[in-house]
KOLGU-4560 file (N, C-alpha, C; in nm, 3 decimals, padded with zeros to 5 digits):
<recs>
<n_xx: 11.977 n_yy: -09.061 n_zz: 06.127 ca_xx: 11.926 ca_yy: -09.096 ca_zz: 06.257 c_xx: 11.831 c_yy: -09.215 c_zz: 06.249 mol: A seq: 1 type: UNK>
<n_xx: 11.748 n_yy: -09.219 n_zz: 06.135 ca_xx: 11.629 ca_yy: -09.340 ca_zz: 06.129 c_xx: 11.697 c_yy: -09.462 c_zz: 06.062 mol: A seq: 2 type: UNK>
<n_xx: 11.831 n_yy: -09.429 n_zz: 05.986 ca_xx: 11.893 ca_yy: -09.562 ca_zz: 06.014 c_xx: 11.942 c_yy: -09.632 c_zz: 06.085 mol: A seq: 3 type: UNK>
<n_xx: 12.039 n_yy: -09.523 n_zz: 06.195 ca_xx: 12.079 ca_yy: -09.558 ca_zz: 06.308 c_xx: 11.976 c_yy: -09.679 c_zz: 06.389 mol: A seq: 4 type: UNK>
<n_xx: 11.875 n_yy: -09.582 n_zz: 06.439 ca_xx: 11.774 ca_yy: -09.651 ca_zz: 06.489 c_xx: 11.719 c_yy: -09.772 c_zz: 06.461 mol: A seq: 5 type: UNK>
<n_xx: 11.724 n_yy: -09.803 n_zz: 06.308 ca_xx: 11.664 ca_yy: -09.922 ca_zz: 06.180 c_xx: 11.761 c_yy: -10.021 c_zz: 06.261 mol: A seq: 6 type: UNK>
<n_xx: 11.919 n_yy: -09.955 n_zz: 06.232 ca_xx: 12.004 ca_yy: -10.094 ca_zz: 06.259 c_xx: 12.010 c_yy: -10.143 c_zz: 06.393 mol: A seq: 7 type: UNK>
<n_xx: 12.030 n_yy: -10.027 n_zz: 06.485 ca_xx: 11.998 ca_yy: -10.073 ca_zz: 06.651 c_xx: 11.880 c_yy: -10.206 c_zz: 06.659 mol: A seq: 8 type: UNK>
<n_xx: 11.751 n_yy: -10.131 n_zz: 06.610 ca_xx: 11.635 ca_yy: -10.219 ca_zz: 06.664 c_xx: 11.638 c_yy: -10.348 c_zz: 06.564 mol: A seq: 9 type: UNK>
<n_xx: 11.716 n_yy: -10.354 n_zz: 06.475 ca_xx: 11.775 ca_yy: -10.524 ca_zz: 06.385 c_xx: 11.841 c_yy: -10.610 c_zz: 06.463 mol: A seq: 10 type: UNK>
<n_xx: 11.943 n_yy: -10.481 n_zz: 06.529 ca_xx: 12.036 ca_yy: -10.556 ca_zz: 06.609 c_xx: 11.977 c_yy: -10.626 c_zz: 06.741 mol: A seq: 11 type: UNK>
<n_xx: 11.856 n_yy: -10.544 n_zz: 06.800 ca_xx: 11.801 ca_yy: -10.589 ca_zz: 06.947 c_xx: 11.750 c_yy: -10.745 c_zz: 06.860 mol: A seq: 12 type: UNK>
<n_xx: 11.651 n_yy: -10.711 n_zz: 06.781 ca_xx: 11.571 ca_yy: -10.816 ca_zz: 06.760 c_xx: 11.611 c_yy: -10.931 c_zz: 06.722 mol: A seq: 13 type: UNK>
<n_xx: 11.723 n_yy: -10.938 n_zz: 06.686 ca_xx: 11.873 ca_yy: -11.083 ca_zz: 06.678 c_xx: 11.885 c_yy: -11.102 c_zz: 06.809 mol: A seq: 14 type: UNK>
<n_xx: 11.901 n_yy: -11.018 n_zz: 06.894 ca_xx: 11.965 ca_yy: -11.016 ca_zz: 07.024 c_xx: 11.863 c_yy: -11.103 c_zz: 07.092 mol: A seq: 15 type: UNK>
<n_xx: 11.744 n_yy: -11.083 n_zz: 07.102 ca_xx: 11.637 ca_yy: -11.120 ca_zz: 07.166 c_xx: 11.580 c_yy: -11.275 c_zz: 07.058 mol: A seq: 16 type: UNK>
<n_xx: 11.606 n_yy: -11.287 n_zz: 06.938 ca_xx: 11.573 ca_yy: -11.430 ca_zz: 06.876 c_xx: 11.714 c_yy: -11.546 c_zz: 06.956 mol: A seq: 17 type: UNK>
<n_xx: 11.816 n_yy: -11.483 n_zz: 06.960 ca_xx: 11.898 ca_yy: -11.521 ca_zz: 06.980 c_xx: 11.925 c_yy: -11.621 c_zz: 07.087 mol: A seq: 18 type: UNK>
<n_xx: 11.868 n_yy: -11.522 n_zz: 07.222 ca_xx: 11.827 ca_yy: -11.557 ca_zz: 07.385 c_xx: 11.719 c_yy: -11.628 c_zz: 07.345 mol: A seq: 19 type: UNK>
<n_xx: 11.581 n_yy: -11.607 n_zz: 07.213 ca_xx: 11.526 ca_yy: -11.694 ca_zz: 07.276 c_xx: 11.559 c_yy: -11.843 c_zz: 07.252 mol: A seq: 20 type: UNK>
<n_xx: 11.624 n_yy: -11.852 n_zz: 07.130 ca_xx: 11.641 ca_yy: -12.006 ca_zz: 07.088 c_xx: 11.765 c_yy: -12.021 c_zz: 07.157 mol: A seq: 21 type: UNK>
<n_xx: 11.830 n_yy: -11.985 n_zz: 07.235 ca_xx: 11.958 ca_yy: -12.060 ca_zz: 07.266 c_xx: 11.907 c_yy: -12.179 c_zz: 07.401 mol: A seq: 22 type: UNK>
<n_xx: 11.986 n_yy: -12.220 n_zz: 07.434 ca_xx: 11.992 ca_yy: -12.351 ca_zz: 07.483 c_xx: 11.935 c_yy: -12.298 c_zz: 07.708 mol: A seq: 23 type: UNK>
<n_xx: 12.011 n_yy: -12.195 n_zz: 07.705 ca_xx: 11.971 ca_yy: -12.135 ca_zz: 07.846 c_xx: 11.859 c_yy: -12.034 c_zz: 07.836 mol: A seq: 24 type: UNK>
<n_xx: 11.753 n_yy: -12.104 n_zz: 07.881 ca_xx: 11.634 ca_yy: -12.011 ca_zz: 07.928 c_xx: 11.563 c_yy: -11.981 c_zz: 07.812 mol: A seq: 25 type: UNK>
<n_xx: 11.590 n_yy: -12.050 n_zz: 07.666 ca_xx: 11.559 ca_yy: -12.043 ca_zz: 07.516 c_xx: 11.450 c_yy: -12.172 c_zz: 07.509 mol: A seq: 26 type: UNK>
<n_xx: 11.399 n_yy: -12.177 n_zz: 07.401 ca_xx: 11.309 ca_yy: -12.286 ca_zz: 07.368 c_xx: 11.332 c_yy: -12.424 c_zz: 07.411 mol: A seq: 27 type: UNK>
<n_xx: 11.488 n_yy: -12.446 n_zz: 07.393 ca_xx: 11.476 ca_yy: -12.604 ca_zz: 07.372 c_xx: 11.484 c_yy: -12.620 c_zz: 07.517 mol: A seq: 28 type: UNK>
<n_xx: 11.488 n_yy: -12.543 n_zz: 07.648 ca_xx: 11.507 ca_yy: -12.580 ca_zz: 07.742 c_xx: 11.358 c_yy: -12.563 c_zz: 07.815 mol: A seq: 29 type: UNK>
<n_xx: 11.234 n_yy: -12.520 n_zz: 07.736 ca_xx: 11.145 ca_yy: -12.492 ca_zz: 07.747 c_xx: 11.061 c_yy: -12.639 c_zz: 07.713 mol: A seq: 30 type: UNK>
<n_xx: 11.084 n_yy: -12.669 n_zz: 07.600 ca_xx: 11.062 ca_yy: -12.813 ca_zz: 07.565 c_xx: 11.060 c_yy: -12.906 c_zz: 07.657 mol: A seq: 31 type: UNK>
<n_xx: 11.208 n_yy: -12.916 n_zz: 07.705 ca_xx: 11.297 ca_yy: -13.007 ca_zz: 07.810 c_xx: 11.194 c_yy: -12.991 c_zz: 07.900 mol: A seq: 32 type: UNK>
<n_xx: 11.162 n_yy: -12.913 n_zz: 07.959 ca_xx: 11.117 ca_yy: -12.885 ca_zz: 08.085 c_xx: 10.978 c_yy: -12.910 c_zz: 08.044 mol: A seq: 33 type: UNK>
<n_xx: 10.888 n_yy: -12.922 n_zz: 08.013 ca_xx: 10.794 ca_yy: -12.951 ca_zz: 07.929 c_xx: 10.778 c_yy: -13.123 c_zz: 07.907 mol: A seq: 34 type: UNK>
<n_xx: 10.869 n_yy: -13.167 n_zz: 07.892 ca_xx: 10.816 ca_yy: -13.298 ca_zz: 07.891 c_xx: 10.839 c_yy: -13.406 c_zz: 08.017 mol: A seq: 35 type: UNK>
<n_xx: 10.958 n_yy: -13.309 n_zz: 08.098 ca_xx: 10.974 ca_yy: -13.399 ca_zz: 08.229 c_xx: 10.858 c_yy: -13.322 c_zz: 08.310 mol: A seq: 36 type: UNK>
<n_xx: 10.784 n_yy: -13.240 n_zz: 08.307 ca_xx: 10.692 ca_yy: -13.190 ca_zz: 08.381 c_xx: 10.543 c_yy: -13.299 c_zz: 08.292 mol: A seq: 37 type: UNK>
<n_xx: 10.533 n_yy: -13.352 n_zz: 08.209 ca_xx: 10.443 ca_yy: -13.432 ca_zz: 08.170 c_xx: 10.493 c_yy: -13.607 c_zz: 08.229 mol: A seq: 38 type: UNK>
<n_xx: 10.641 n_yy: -13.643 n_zz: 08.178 ca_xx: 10.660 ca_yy: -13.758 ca_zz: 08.289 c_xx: 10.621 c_yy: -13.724 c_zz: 08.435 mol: A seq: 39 type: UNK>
<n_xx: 10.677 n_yy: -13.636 n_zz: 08.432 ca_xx: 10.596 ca_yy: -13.662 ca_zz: 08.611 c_xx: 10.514 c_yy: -13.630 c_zz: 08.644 mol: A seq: 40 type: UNK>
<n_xx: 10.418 n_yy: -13.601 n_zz: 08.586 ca_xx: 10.279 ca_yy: -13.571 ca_zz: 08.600 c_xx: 10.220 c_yy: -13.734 c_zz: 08.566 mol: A seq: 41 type: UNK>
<n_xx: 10.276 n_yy: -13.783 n_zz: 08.496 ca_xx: 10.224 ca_yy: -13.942 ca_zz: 08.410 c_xx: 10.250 c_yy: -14.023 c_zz: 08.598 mol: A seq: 42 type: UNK>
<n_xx: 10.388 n_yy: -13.980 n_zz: 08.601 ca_xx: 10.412 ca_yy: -14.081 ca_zz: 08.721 c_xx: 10.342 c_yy: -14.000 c_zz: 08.825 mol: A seq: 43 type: UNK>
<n_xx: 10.289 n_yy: -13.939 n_zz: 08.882 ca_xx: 10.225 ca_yy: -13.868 ca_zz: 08.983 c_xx: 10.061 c_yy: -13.931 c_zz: 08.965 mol: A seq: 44 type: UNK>
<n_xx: 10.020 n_yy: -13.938 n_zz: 08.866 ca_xx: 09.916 ca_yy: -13.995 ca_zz: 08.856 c_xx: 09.885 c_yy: -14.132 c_zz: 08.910 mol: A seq: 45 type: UNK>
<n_xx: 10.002 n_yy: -14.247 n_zz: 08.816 ca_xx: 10.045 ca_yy: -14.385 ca_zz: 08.877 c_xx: 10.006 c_yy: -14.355 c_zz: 09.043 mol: A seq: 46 type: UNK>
<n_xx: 10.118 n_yy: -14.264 n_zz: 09.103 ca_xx: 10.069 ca_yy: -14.319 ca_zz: 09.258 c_xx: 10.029 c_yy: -14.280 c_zz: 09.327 mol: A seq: 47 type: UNK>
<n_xx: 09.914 n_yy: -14.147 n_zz: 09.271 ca_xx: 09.795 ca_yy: -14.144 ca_zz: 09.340 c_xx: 09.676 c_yy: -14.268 c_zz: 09.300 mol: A seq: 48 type: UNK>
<n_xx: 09.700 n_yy: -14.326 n_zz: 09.194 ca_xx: 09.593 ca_yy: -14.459 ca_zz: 09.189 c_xx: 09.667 c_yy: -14.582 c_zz: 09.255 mol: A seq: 49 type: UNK>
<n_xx: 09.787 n_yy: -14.610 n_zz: 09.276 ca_xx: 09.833 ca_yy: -14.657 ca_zz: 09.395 c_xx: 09.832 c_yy: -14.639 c_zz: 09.528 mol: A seq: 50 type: UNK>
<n_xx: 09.814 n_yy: -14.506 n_zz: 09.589 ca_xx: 09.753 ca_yy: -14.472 ca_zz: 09.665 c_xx: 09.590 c_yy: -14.480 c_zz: 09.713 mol: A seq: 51 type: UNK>
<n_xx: 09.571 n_yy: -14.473 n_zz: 09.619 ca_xx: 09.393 ca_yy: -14.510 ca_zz: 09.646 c_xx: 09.343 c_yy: -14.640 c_zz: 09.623 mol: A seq: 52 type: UNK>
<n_xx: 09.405 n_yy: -14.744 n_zz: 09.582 ca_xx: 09.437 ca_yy: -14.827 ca_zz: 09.572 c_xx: 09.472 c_yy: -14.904 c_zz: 09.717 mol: A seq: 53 type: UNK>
<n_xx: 09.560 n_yy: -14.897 n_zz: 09.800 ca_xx: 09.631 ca_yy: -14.918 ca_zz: 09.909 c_xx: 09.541 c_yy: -14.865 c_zz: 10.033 mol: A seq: 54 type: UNK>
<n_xx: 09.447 n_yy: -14.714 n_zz: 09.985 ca_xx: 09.358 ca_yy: -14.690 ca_zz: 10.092 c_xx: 09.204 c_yy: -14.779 c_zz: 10.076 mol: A seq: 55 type: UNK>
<n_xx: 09.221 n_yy: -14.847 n_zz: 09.978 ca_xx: 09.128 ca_yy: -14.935 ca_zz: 09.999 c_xx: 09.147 c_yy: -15.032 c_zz: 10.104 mol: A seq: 56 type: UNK>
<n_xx: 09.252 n_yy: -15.116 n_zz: 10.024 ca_xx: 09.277 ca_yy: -15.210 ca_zz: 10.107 c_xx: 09.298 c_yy: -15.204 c_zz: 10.269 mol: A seq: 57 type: UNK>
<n_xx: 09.339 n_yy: -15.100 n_zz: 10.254 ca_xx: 09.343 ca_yy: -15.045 ca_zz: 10.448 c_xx: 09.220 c_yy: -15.064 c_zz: 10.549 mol: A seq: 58 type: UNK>
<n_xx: 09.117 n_yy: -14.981 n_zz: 10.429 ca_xx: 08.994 ca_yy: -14.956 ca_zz: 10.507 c_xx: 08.920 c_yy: -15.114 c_zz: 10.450 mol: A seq: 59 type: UNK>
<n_xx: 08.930 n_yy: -15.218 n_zz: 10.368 ca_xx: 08.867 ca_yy: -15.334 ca_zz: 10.378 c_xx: 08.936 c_yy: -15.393 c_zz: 10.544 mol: A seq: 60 type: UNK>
<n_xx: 09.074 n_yy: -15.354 n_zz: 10.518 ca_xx: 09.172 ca_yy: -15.466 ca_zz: 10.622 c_xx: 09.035 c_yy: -15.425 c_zz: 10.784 mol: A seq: 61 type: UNK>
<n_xx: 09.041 n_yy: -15.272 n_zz: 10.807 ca_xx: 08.994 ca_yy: -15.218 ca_zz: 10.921 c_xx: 08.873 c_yy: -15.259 c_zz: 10.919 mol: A seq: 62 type: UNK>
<n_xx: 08.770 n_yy: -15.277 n_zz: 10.853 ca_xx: 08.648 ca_yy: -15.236 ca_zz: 10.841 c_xx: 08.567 c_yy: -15.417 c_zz: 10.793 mol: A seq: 63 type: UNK>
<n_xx: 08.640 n_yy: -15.503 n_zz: 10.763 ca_xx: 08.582 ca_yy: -15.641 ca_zz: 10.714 c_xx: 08.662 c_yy: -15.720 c_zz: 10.748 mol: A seq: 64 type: UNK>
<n_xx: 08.622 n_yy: -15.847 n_zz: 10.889 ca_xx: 08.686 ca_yy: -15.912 ca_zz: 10.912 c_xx: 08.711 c_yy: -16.006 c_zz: 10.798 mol: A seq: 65 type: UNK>
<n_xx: 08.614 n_yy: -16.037 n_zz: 10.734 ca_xx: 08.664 ca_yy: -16.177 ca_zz: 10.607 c_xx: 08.770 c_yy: -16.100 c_zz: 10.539 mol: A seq: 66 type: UNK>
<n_xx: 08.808 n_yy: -15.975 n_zz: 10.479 ca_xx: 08.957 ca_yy: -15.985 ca_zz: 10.402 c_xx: 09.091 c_yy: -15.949 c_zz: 10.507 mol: A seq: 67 type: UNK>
<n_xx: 09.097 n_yy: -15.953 n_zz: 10.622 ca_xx: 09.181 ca_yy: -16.022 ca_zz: 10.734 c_xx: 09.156 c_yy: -16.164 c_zz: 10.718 mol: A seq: 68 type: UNK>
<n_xx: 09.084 n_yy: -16.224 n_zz: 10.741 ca_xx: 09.085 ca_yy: -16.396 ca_zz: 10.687 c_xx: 09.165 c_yy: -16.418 c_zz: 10.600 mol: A seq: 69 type: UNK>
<n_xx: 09.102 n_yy: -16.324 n_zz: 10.479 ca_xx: 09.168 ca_yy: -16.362 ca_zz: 10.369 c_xx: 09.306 c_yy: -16.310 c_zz: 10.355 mol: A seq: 70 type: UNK>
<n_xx: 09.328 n_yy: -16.244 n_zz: 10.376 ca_xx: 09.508 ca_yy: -16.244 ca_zz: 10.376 c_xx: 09.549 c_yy: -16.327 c_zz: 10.461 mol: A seq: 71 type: UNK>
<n_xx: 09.496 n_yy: -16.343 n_zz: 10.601 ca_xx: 09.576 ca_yy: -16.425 ca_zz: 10.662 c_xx: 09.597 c_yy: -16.568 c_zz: 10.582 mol: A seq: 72 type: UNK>
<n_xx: 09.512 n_yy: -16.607 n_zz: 10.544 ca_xx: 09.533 ca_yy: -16.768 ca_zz: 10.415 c_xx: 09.625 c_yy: -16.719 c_zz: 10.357 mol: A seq: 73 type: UNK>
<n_xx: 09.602 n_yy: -16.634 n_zz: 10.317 ca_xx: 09.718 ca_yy: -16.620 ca_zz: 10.137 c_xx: 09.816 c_yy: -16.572 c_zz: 10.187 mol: A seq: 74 type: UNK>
<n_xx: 09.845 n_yy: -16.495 n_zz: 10.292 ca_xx: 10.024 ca_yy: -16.492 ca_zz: 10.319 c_xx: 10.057 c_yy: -16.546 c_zz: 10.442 mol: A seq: 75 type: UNK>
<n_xx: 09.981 n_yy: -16.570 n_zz: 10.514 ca_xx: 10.077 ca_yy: -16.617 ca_zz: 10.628 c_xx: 10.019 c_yy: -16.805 c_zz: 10.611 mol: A seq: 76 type: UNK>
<n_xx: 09.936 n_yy: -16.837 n_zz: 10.531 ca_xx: 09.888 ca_yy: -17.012 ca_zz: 10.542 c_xx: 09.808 c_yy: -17.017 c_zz: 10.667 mol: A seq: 77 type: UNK>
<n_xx: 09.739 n_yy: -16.983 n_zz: 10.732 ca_xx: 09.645 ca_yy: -16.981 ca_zz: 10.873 c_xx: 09.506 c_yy: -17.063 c_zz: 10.777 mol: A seq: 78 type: UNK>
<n_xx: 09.452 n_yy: -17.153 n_zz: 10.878 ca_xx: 09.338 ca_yy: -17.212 ca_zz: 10.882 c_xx: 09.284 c_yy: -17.178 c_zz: 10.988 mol: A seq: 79 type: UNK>
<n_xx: 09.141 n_yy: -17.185 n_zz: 10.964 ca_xx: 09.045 ca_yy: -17.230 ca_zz: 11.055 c_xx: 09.057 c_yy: -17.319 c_zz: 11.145 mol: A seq: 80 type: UNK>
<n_xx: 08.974 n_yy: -17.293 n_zz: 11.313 ca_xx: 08.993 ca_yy: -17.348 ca_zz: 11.401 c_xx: 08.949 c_yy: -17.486 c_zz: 11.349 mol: A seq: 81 type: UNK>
<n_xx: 08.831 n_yy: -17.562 n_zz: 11.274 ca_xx: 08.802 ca_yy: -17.679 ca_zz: 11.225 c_xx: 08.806 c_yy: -17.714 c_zz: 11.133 mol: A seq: 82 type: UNK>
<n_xx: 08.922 n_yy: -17.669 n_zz: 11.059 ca_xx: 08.962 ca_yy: -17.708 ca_zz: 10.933 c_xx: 09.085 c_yy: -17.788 c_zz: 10.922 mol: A seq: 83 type: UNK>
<n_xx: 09.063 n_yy: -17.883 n_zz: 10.816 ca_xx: 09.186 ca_yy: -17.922 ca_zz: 10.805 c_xx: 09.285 c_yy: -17.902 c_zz: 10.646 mol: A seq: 84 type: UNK>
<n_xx: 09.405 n_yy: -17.873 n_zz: 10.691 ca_xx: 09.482 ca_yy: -17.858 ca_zz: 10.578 c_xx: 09.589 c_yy: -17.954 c_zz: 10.517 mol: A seq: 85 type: UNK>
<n_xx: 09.531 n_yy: -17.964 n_zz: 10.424 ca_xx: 09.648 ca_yy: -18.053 ca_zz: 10.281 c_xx: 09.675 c_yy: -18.028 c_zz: 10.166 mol: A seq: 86 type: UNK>
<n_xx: 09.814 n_yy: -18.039 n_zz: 10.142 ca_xx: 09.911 ca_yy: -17.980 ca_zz: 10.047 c_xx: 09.906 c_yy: -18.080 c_zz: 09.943 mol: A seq: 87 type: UNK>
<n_xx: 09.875 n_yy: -18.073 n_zz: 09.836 ca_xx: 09.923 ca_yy: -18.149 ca_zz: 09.708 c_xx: 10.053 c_yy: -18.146 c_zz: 09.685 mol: A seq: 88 type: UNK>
<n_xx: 10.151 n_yy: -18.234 n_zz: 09.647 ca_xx: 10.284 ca_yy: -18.212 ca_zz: 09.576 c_xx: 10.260 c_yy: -18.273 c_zz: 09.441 mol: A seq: 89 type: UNK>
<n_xx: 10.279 n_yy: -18.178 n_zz: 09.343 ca_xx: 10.291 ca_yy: -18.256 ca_zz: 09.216 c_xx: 10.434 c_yy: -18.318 c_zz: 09.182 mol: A seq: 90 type: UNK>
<n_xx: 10.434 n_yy: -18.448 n_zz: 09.180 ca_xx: 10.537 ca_yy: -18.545 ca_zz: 09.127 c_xx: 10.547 c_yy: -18.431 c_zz: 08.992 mol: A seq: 91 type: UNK>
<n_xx: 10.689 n_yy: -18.435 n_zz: 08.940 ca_xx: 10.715 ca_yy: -18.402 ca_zz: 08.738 c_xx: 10.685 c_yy: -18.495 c_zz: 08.685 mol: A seq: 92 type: UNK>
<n_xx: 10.652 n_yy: -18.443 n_zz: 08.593 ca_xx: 10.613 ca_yy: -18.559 ca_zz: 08.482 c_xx: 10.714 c_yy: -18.608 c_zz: 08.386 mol: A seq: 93 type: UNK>
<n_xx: 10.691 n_yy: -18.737 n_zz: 08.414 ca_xx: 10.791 ca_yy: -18.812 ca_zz: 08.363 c_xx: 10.830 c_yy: -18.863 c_zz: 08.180 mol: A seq: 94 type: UNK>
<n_xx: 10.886 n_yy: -18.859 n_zz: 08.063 ca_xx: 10.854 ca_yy: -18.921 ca_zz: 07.988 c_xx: 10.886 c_yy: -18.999 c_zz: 07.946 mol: A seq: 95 type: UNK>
<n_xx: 10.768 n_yy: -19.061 n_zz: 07.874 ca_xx: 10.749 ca_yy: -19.210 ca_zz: 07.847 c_xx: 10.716 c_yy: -19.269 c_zz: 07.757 mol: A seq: 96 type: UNK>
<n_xx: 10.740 n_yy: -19.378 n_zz: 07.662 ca_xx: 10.700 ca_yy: -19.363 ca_zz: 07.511 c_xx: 10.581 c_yy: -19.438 c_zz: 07.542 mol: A seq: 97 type: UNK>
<n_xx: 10.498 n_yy: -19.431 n_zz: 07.442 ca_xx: 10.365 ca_yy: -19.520 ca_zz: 07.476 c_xx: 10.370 c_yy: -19.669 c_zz: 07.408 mol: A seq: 98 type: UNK>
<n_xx: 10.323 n_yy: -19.718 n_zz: 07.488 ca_xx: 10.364 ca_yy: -19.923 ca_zz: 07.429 c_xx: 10.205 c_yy: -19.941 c_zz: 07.313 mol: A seq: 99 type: UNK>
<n_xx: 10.260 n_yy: -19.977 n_zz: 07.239 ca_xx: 10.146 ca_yy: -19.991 ca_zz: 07.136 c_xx: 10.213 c_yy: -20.037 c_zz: 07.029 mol: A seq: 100 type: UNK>
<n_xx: 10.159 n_yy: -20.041 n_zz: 06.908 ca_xx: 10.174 ca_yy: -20.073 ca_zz: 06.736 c_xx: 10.282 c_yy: -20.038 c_zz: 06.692 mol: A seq: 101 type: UNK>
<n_xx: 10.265 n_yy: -19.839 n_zz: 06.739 ca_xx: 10.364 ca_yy: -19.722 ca_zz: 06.624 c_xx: 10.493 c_yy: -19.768 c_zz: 06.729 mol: A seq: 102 type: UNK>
<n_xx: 10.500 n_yy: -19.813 n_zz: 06.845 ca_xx: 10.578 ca_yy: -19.766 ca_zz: 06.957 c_xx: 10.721 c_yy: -19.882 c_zz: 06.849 mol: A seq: 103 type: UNK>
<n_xx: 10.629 n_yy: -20.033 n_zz: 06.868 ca_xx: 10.731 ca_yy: -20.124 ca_zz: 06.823 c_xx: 10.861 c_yy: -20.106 c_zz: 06.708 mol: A seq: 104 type: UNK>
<n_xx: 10.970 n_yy: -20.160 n_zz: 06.723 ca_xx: 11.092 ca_yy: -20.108 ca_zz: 06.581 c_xx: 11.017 c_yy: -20.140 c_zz: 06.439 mol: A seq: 105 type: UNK>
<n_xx: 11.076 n_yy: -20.090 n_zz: 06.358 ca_xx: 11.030 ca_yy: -20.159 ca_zz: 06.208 c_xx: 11.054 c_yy: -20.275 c_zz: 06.173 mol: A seq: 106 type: UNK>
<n_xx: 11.114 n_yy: -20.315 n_zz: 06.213 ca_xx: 11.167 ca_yy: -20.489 ca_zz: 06.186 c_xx: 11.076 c_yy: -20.597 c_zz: 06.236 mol: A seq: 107 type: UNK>
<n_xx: 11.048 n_yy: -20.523 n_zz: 06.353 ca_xx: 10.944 ca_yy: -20.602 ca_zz: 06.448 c_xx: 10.789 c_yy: -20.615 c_zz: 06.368 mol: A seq: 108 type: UNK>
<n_xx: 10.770 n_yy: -20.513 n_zz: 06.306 ca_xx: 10.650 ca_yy: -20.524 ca_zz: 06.247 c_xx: 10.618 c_yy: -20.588 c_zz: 06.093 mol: A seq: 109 type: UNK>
<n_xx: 10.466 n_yy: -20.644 n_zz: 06.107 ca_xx: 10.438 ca_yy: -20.748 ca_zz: 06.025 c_xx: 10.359 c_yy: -20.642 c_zz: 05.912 mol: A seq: 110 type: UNK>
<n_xx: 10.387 n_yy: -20.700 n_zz: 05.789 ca_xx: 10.294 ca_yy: -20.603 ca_zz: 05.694 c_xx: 10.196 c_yy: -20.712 c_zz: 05.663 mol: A seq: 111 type: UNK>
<n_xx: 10.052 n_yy: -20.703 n_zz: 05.625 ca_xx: 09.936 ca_yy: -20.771 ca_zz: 05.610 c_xx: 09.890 c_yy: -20.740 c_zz: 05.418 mol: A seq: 112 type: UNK>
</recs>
């Protein structure tokens, strides 16, 4: 009878290592789940500081006319009623050898 019993409770305790390492509802799916619950915890973080972030800017936009100024310059180009605006264009730069000594051929040059 107490072997009976010996081998039964060998047999459960395979039974139960078995379930736990297998792939459904076992460790490695414990893991799995375990590290996409840390990615998204990583990314949940990101956009709550994007979020608070964005409620700044809201409450500057509401609350301070100068950064309404200031966006209005930087994205839409708006000036001031007595201001005036001018655009630089930079020409490319062109190249060019420089006229001098080294510039001249070798033939051209005199040795002293």
């Amino acid at each position: 009878m107490v072997k009976k019993l010996s081998v039964l409770l060998v047999f459960v305790i395979f039974l139960l290592a078995y379930k736990l390492l297998s792939s459904e509802g076992g460790m490695m799916e414990y893991r799995q789940l375990s590290q996409k619950i840390a990615k998204i915890e990583v990314e949940n973080r990101q956009q709550q500081d994007e979020n608070n972030r964005l409620k700044q800017k809201v409450y500057a936009l509401q609350h301070n006319p100068e950064a309404v100024e200031t966006l209005a310059r930087q994205k839409l180009g708006m000036i001031g009623e007595n201001e005036v605006f001018i655009q630089v264009i930079e020409q490319p730069a062109t190249i060019s050898q420089p006229i001098g000594h080294d510039a001249m051929p070798k033939s051209s040059k005199t040795s002293h």
